[in-house]
Steps between C-alpha positions, in 0.01 A plus 500: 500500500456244788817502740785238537384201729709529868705232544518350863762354666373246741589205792237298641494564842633785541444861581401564136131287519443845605516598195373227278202577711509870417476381133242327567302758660567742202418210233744530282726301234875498612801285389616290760831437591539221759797465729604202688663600858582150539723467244579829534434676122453791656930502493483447142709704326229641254278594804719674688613702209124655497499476867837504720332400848336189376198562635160440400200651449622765200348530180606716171295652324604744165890419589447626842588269781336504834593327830378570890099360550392816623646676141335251289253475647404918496623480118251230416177656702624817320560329160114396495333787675169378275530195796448734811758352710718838575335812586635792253690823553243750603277212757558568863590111493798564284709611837408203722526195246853636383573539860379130568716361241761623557495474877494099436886523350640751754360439783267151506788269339812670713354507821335114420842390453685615782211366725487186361903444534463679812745799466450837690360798308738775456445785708181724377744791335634228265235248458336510157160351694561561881351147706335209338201558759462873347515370181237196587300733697458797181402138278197391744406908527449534150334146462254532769270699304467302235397294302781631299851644583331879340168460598199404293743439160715232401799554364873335330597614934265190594653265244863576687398460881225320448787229362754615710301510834407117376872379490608643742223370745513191367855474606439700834665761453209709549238468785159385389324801627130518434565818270740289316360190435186646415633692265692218307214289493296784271796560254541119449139423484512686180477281162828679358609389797440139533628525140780613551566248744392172255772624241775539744431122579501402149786741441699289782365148373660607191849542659520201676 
């Protein structure tokens, strides 16, 4: 019996093209669910009954609702293991790309906000990701290899910085470091990709 289609909650422009372009990358059919931020559904009533922050991306899937990129993004690579795009329980890559995940919501997007409204770190004993340079230095470390964030195989971990290290460069909130530019150029030469990118434009066309 062929599973219930996910349903994705989405905003054009916004930190959930990650995930469209995840979905892309695995090929599958979803339900979409667009959200406007500009007119501000994402208050609605009905939406923040399923999900109380507001925030997008989530998706639900068999009556189960989940929120936090990182966390949909490891349920859909693990939802579609067929696709290759999370490396399973048992591979010695299983450690690092959960690592790498979830490093990018407790330390990447904590320590990128309080450099970019320039606040002080709290001390080391208390600080969930000690300095924003420790936290850019481990980034270009673990890039420098390359040409992927584990090595030789791609995986739903490039879909979330390669998008995120885009963004956030874009805006300069990151340095353009060779590691780092490099390495967003590969992830968004890919076709799912570029993709990705063409339906978020249509997506916003739509809402204006």
């Amino acid at each position: 019996m062929k599973a219930p289609k996910v349903t994705f909650f989405h905003a054009p422009q916004s930190r959930s093209r990650g995930t469209l372009a995840l979905l892309e990358e695995l090929g599958v059919d979803y339900d979409l669910h667009l959200i406007d931020l500009k007119a501000g559904t994402q208050r609605d009533p009905a939406y923040l009954a399923l999900n109380p922050l507001g925030k997008v991306p989530a998706v639900r899937h068999e009556g189960a609702m989940v929120t936090e990129q990182p966390a949909v993004m490891m349920y859909l690579a693990d939802l579609y293991p067929e696709k290759g795009l999370a490396p399973a329980i048992g591979d010695p890559l299983r450690g690092p790309y959960l690592r790498w995940m979830v490093f990018y919501g407790s330390c990447f997007e904590p320590a990128l906000v309080d450099h970019s409204m320039q606040r002080e770190p709290a001390p080391h004993a208390t600080s969930p990701y000690g300095t924003w340079q420790e936290v850019l230095d481990a980034i270009v470390t673990q890039l420098t290899p390359g040409p992927w964030l584990l090595g030789e195989r791609f995986t739903a971990a490039d879909v979330l910085w390669g998008t995120a290290l885009h963004w956030t460069t874009m805006f300069k909130l990151v340095p353009e470091l060779p590691p780092v530019r490099e390495y967003i150029d590969r992830v968004r030469a890919r076709p799912a990709m570029q993709r990705a990118e063409a339906k978020d434009a249509q997506f916003l066309a739509s809402q204006a």
